[in-house]
mmCIF file as Biopython writes it, N, C-alpha, C and O atoms, coordinates in Angstrom:
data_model
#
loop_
_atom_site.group_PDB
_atom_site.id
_atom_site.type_symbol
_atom_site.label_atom_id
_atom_site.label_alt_id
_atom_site.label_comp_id
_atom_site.label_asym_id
_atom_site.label_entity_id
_atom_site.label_seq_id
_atom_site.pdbx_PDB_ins_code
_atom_site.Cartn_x
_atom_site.Cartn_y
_atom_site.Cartn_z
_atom_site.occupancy
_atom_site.B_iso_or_equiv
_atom_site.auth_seq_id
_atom_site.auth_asym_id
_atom_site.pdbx_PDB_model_num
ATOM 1   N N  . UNK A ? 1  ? 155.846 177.120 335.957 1.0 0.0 1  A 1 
ATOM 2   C CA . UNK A ? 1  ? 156.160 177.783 337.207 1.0 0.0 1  A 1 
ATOM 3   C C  . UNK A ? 1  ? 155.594 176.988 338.381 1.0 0.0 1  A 1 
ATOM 4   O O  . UNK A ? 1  ? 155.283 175.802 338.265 1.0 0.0 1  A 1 
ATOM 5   N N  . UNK A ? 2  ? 155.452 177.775 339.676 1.0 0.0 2  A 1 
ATOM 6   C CA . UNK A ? 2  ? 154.854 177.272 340.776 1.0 0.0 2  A 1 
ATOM 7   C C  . UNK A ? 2  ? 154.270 176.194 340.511 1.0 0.0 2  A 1 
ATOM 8   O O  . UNK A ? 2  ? 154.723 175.050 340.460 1.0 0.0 2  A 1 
ATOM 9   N N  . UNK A ? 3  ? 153.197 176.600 340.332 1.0 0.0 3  A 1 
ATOM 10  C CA . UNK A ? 3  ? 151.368 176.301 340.008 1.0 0.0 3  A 1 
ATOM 11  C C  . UNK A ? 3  ? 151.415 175.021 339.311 1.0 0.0 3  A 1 
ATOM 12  O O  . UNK A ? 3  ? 150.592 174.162 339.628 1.0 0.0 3  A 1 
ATOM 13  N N  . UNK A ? 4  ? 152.188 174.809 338.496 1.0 0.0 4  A 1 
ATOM 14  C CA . UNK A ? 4  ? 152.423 173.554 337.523 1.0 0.0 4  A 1 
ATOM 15  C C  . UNK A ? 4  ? 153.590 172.588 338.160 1.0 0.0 4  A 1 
ATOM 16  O O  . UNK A ? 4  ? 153.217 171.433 338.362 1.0 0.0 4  A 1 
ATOM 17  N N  . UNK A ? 5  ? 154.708 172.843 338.445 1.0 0.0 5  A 1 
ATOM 18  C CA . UNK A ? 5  ? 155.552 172.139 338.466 1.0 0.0 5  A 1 
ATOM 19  C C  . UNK A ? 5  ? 155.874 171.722 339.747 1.0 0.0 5  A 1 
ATOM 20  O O  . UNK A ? 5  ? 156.880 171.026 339.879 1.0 0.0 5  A 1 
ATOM 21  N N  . UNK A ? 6  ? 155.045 172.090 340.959 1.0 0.0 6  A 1 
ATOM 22  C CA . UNK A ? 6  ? 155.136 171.717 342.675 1.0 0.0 6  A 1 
ATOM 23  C C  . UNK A ? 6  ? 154.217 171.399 342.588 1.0 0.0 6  A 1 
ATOM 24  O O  . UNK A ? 6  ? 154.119 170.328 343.186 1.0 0.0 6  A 1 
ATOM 25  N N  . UNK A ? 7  ? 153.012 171.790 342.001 1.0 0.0 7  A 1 
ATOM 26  C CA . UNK A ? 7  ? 151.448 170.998 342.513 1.0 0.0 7  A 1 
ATOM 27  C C  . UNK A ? 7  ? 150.891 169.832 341.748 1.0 0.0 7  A 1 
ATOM 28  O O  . UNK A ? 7  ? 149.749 169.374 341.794 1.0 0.0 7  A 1 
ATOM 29  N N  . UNK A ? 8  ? 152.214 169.336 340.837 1.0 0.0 8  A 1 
ATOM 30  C CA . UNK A ? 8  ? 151.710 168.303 340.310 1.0 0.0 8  A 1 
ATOM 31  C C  . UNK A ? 8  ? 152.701 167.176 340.559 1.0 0.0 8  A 1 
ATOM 32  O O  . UNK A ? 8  ? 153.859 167.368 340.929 1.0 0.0 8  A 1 
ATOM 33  N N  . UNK A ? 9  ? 152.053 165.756 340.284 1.0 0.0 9  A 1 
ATOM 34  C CA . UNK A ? 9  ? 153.026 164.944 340.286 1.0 0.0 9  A 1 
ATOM 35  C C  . UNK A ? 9  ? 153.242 163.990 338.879 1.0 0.0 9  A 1 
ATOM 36  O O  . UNK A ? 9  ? 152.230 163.485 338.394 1.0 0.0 9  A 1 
ATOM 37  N N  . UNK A ? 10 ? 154.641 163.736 338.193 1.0 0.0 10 A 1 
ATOM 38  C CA . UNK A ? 10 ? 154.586 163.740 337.197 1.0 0.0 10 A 1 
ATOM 39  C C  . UNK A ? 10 ? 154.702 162.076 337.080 1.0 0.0 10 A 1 
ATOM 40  O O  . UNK A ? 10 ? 155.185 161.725 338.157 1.0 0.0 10 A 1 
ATOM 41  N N  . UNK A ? 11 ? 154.514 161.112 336.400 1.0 0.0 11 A 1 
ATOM 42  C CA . UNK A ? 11 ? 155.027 159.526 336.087 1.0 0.0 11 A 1 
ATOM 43  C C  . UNK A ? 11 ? 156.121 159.204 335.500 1.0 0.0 11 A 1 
ATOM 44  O O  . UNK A ? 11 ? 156.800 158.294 335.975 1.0 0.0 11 A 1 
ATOM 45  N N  . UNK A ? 12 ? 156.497 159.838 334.416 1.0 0.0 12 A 1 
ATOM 46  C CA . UNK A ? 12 ? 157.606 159.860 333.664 1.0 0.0 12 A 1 
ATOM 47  C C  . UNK A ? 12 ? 157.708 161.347 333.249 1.0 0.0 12 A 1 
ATOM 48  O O  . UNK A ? 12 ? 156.950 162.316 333.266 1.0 0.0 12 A 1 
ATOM 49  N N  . UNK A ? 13 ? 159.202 161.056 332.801 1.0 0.0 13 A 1 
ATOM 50  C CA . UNK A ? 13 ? 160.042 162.778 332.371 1.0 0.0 13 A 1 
ATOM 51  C C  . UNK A ? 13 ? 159.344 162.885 331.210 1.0 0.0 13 A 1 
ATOM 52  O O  . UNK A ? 13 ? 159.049 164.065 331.021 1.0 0.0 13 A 1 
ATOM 53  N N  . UNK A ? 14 ? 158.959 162.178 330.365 1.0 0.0 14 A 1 
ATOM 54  C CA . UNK A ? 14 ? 158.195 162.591 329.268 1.0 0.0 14 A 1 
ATOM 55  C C  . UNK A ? 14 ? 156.883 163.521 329.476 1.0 0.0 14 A 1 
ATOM 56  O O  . UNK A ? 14 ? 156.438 164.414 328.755 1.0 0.0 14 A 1 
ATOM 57  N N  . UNK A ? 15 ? 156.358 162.936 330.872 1.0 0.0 15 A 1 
ATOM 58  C CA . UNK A ? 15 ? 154.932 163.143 330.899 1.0 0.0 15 A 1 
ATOM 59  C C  . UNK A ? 15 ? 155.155 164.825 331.708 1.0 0.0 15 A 1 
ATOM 60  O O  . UNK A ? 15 ? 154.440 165.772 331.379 1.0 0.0 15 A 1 
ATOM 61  N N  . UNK A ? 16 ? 156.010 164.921 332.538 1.0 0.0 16 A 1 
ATOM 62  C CA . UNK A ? 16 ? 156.279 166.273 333.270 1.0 0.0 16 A 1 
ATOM 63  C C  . UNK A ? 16 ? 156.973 167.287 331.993 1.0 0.0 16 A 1 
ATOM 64  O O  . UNK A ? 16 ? 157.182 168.468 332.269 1.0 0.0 16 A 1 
ATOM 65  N N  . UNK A ? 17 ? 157.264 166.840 330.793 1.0 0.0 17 A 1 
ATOM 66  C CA . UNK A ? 17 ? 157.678 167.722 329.630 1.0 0.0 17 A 1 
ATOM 67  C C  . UNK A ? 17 ? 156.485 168.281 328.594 1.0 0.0 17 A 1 
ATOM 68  O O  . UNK A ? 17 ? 156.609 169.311 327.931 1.0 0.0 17 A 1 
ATOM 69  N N  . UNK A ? 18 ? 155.549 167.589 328.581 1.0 0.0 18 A 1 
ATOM 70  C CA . UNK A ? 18 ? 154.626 167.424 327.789 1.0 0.0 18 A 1 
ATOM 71  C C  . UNK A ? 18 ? 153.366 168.625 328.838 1.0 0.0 18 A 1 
ATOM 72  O O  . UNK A ? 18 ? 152.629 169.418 328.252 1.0 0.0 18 A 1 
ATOM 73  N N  . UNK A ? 19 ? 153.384 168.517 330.037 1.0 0.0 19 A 1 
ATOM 74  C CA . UNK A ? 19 ? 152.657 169.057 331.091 1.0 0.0 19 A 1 
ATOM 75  C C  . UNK A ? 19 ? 153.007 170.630 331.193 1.0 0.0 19 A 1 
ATOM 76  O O  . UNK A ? 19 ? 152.388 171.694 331.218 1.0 0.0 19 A 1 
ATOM 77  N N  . UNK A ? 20 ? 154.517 170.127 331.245 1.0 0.0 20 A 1 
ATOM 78  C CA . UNK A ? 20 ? 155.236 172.074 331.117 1.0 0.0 20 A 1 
ATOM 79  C C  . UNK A ? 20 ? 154.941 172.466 330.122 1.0 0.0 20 A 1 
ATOM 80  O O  . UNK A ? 20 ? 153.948 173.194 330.106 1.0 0.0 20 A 1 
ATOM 81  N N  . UNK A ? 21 ? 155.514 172.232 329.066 1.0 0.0 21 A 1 
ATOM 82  C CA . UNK A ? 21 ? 155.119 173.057 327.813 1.0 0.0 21 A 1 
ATOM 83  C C  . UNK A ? 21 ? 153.819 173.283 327.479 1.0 0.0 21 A 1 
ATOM 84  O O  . UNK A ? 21 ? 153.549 174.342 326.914 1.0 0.0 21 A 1 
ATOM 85  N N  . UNK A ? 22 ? 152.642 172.199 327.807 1.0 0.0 22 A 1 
ATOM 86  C CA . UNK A ? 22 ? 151.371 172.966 327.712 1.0 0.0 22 A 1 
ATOM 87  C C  . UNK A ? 22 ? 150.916 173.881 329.013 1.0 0.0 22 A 1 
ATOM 88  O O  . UNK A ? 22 ? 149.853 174.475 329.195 1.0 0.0 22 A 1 
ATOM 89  N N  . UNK A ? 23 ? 151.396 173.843 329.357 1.0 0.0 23 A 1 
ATOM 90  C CA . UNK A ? 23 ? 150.774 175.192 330.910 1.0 0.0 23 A 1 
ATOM 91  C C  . UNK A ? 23 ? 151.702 176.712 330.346 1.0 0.0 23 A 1 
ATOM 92  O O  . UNK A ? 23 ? 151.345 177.828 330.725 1.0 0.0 23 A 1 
ATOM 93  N N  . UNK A ? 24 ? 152.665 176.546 329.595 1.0 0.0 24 A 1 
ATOM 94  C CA . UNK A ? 24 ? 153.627 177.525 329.074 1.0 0.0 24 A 1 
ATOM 95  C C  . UNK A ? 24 ? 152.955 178.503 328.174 1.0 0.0 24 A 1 
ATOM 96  O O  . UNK A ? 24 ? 152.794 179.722 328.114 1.0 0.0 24 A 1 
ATOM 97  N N  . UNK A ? 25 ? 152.530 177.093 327.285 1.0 0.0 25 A 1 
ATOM 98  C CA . UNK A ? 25 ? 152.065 177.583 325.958 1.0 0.0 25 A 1 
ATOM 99  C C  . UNK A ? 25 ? 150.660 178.118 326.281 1.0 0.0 25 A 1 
ATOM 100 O O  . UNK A ? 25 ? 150.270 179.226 325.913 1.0 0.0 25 A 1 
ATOM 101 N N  . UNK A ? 26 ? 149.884 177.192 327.041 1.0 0.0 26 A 1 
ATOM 102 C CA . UNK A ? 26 ? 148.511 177.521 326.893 1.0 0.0 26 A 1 
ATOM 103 C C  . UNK A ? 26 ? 147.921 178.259 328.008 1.0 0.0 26 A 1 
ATOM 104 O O  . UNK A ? 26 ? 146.763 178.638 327.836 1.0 0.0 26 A 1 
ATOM 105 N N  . UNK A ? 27 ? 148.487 178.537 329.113 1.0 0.0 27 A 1 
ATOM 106 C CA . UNK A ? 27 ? 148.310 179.241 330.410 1.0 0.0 27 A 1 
ATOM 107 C C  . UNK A ? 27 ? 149.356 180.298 330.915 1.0 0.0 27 A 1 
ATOM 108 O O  . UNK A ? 27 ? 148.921 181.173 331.663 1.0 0.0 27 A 1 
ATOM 109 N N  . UNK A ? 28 ? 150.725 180.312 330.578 1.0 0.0 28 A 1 
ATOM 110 C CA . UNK A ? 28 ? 151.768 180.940 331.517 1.0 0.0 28 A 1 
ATOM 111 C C  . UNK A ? 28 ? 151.735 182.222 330.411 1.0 0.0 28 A 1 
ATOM 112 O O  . UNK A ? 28 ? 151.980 183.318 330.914 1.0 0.0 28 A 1 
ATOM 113 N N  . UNK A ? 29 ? 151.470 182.204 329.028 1.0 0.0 29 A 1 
ATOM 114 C CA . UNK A ? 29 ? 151.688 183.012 328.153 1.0 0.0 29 A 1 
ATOM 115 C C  . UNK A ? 29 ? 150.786 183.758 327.331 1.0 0.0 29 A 1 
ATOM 116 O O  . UNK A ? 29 ? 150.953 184.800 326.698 1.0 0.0 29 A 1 
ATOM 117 N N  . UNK A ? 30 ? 149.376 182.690 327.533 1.0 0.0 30 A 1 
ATOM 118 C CA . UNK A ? 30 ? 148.237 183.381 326.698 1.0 0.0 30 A 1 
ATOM 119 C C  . UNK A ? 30 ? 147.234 184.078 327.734 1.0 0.0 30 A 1 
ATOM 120 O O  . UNK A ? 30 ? 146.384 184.878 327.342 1.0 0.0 30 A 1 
ATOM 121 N N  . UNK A ? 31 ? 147.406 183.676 329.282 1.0 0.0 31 A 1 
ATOM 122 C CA . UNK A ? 31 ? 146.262 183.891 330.101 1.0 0.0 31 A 1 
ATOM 123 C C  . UNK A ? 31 ? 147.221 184.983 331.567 1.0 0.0 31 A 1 
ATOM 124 O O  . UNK A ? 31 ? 146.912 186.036 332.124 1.0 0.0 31 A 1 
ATOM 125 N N  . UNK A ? 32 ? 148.402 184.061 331.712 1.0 0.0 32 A 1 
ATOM 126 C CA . UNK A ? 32 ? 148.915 184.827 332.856 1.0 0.0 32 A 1 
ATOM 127 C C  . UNK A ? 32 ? 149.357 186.666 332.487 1.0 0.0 32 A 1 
ATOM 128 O O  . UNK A ? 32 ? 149.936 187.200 331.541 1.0 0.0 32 A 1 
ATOM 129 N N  . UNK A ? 33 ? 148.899 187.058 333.434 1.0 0.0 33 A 1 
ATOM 130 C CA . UNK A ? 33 ? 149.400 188.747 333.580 1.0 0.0 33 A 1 
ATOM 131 C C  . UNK A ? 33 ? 150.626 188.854 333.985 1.0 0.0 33 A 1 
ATOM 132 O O  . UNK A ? 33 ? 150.784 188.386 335.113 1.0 0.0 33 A 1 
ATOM 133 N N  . UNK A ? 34 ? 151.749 189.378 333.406 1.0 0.0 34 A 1 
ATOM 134 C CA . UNK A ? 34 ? 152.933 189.749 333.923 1.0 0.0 34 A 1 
ATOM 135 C C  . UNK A ? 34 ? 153.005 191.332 334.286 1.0 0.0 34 A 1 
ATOM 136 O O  . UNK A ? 34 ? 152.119 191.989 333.739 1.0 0.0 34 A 1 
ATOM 137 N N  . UNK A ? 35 ? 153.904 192.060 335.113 1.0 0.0 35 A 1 
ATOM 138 C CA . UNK A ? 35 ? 153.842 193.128 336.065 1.0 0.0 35 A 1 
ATOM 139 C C  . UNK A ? 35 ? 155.106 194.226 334.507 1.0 0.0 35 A 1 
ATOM 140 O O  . UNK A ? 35 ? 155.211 195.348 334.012 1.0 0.0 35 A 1 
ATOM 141 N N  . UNK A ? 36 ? 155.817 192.647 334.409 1.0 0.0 36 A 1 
ATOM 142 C CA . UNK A ? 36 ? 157.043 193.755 333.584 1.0 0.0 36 A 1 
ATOM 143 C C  . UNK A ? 36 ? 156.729 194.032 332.484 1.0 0.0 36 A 1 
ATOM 144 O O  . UNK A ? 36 ? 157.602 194.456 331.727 1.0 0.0 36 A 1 
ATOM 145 N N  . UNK A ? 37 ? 155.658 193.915 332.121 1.0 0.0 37 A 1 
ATOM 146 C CA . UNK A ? 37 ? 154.770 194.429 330.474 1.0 0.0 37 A 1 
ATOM 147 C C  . UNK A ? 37 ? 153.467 194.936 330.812 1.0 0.0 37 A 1 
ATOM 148 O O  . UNK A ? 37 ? 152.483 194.641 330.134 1.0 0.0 37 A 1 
ATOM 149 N N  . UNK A ? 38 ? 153.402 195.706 331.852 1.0 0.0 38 A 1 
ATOM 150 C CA . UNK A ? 38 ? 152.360 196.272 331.868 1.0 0.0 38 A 1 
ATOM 151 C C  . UNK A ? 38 ? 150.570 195.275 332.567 1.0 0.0 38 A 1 
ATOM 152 O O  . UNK A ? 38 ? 149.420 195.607 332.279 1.0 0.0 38 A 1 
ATOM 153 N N  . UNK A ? 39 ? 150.804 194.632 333.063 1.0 0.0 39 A 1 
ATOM 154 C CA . UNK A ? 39 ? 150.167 193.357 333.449 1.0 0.0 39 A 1 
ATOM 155 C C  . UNK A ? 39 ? 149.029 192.948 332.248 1.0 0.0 39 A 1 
ATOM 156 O O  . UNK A ? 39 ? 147.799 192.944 332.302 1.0 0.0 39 A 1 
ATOM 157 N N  . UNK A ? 40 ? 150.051 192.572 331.036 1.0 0.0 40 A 1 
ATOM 158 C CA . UNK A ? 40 ? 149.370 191.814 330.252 1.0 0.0 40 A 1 
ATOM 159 C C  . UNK A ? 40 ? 150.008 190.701 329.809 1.0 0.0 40 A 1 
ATOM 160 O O  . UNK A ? 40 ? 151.175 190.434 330.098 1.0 0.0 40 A 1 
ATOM 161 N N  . UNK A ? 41 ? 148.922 189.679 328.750 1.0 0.0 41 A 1 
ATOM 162 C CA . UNK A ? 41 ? 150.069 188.560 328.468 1.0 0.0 41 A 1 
ATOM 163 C C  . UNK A ? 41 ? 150.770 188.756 327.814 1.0 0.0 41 A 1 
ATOM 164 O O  . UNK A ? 41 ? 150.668 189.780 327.138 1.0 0.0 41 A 1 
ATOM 165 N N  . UNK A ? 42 ? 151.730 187.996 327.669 1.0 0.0 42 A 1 
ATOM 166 C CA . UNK A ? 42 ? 152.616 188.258 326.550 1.0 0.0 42 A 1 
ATOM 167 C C  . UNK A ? 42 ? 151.643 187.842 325.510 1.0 0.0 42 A 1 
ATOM 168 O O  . UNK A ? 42 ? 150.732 188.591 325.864 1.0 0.0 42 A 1 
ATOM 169 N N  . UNK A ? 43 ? 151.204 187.266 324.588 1.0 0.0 43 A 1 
ATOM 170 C CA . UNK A ? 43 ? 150.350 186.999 323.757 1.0 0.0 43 A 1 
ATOM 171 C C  . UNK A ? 43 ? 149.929 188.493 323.120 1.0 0.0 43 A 1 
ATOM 172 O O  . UNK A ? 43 ? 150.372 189.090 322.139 1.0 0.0 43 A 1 
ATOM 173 N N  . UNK A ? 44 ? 149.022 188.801 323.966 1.0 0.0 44 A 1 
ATOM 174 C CA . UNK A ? 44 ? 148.409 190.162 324.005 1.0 0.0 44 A 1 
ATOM 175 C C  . UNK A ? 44 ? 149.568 191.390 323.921 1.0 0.0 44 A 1 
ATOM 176 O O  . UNK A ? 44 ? 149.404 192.197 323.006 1.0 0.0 44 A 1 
ATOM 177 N N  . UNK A ? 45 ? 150.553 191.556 324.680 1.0 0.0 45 A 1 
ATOM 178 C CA . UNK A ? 45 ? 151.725 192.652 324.204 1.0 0.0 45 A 1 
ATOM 179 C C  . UNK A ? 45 ? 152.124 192.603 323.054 1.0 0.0 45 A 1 
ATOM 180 O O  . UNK A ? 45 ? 152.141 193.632 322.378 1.0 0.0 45 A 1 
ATOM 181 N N  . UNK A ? 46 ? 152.718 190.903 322.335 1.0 0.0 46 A 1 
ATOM 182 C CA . UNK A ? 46 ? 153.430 191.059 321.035 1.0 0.0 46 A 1 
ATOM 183 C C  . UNK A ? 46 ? 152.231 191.553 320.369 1.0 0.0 46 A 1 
ATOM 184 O O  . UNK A ? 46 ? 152.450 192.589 319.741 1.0 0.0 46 A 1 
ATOM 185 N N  . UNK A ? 47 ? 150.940 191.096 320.310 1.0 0.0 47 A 1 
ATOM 186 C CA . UNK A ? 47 ? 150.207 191.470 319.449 1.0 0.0 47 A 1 
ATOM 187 C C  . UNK A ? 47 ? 150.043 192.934 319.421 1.0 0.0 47 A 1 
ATOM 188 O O  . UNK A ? 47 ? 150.089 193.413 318.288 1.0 0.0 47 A 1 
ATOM 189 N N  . UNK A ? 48 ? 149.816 193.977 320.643 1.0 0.0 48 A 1 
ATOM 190 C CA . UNK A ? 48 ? 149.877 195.070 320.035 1.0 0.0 48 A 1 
ATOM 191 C C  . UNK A ? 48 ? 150.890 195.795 319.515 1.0 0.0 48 A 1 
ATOM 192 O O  . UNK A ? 48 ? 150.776 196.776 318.779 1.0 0.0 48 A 1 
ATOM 193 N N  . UNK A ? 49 ? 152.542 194.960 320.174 1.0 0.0 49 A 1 
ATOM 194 C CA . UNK A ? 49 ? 153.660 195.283 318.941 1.0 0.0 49 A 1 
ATOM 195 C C  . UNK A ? 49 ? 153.407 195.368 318.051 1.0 0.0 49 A 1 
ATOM 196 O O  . UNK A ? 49 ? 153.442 196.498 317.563 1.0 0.0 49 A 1 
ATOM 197 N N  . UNK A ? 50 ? 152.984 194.243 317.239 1.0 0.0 50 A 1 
ATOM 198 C CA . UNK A ? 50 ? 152.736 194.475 315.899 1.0 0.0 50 A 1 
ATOM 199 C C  . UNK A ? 50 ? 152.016 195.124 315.662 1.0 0.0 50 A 1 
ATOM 200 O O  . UNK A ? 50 ? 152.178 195.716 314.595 1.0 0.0 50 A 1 
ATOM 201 N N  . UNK A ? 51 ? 150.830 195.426 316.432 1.0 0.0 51 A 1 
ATOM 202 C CA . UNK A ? 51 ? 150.021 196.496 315.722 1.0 0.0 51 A 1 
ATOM 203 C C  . UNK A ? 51 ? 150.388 197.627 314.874 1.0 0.0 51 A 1 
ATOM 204 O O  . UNK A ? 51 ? 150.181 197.969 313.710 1.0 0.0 51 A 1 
ATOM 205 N N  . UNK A ? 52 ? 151.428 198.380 316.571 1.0 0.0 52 A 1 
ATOM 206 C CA . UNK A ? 52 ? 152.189 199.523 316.258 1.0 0.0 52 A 1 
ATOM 207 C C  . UNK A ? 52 ? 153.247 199.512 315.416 1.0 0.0 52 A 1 
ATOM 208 O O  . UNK A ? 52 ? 153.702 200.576 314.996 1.0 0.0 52 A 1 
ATOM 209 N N  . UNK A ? 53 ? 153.746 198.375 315.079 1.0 0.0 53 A 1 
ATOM 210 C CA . UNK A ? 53 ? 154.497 198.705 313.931 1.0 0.0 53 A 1 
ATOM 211 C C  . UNK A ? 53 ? 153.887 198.443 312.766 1.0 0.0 53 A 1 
ATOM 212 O O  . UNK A ? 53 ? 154.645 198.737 311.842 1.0 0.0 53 A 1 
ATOM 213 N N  . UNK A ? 54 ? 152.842 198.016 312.388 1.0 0.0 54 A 1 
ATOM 214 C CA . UNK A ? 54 ? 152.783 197.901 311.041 1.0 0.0 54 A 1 
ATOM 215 C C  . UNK A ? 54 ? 152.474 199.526 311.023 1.0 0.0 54 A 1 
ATOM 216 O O  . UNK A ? 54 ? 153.014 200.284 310.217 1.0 0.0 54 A 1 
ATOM 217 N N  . UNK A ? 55 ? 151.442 199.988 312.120 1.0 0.0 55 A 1 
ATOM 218 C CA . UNK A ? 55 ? 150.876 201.433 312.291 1.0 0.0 55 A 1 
ATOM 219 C C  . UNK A ? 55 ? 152.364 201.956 311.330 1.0 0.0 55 A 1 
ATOM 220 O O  . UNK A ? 55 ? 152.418 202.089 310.108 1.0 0.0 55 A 1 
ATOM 221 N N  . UNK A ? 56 ? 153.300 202.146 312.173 1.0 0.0 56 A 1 
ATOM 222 C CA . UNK A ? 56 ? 154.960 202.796 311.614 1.0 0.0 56 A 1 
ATOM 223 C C  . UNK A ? 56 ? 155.248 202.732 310.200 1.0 0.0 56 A 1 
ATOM 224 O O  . UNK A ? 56 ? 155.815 203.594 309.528 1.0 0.0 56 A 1 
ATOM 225 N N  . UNK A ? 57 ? 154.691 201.365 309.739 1.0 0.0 57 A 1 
ATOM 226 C CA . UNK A ? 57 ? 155.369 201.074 308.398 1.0 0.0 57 A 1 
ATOM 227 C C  . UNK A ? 57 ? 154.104 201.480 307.287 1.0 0.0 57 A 1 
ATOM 228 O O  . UNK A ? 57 ? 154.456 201.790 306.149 1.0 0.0 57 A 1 
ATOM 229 N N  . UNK A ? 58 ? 152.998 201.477 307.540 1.0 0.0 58 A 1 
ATOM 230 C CA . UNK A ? 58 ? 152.320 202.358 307.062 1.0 0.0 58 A 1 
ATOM 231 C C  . UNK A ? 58 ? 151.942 204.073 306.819 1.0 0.0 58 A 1 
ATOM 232 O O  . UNK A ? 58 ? 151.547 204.720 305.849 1.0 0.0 58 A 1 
ATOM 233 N N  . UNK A ? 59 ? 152.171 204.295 307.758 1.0 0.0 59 A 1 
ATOM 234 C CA . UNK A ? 59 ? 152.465 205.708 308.033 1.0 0.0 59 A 1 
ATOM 235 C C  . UNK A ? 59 ? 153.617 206.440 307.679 1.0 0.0 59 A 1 
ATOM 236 O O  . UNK A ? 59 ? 154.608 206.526 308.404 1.0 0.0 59 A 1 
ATOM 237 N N  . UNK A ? 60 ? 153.423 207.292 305.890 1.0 0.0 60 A 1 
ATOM 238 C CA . UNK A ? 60 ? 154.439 208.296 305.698 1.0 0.0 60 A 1 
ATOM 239 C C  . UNK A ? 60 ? 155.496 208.995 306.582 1.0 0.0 60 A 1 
ATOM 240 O O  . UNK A ? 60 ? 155.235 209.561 307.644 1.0 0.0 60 A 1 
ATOM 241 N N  . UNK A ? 61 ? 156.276 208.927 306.225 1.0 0.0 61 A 1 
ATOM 242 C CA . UNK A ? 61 ? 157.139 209.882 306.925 1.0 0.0 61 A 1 
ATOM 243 C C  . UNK A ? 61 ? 157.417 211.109 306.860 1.0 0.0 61 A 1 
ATOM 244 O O  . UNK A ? 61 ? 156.226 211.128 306.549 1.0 0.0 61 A 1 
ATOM 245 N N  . UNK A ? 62 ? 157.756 212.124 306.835 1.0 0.0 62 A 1 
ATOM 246 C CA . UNK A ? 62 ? 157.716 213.571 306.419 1.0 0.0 62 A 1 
ATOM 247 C C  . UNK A ? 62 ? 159.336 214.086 306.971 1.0 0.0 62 A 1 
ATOM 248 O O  . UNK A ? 62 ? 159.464 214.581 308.091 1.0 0.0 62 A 1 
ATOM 249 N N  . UNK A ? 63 ? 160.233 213.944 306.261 1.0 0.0 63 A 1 
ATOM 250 C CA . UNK A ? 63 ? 161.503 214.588 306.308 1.0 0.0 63 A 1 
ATOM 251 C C  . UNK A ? 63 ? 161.618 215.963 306.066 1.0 0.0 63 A 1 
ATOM 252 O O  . UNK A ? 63 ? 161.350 216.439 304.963 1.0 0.0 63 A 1 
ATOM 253 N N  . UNK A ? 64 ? 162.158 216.919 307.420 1.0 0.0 64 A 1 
ATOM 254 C CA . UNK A ? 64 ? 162.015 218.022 307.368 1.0 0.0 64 A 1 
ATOM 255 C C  . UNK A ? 64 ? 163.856 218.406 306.828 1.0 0.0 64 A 1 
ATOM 256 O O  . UNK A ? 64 ? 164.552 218.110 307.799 1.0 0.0 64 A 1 
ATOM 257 N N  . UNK A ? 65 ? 164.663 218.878 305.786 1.0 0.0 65 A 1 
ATOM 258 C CA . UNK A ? 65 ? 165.495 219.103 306.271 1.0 0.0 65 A 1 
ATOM 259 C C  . UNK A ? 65 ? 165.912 220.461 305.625 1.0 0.0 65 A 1 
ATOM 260 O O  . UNK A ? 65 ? 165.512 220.942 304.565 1.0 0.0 65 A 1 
ATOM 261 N N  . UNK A ? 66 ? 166.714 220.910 306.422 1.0 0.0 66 A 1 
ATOM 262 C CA . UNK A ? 66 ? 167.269 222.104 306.919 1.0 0.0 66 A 1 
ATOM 263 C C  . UNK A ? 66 ? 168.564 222.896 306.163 1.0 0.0 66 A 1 
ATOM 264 O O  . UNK A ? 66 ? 169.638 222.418 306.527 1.0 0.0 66 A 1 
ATOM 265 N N  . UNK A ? 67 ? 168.660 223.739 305.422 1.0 0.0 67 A 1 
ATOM 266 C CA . UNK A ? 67 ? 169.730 224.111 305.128 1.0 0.0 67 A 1 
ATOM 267 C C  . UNK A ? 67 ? 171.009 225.151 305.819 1.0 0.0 67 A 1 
ATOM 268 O O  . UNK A ? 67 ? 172.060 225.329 305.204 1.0 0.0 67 A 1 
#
């Protein structure tokens, strides 16, 4: 984003590819807060996805049905 890709200057396209994907991987996704998930990282959201679903797939179900 911003922060990475205007405030830096790159030498080669290799070197501005190599720069993005680590600010992606290691800053934009494990550290940055986003607003549309609750201002957490994504990192941190999938992980409590999974939480809650294994929670789901562990947790009996109880079928009520009705005649």
């Amino acid at each position: 984003k911003y922060e990475e890709v205007y405030l830096n200057e790159y030498e080669t396209f290799s070197d501005a590819l190599d720069n993005i994907a680590h600010f992606i991987e290691d800053v934009y996704n494990k550290k940055r807060l986003h607003s549309a998930i609750g201002y957490r990282s994504p990192v941190d959201f999938e992980k409590e996805k999974e939480r809650e679903m294994e929670k789901e797939v562990k947790t009996p179900k109880v079928l009520n049905t009705v005649s």
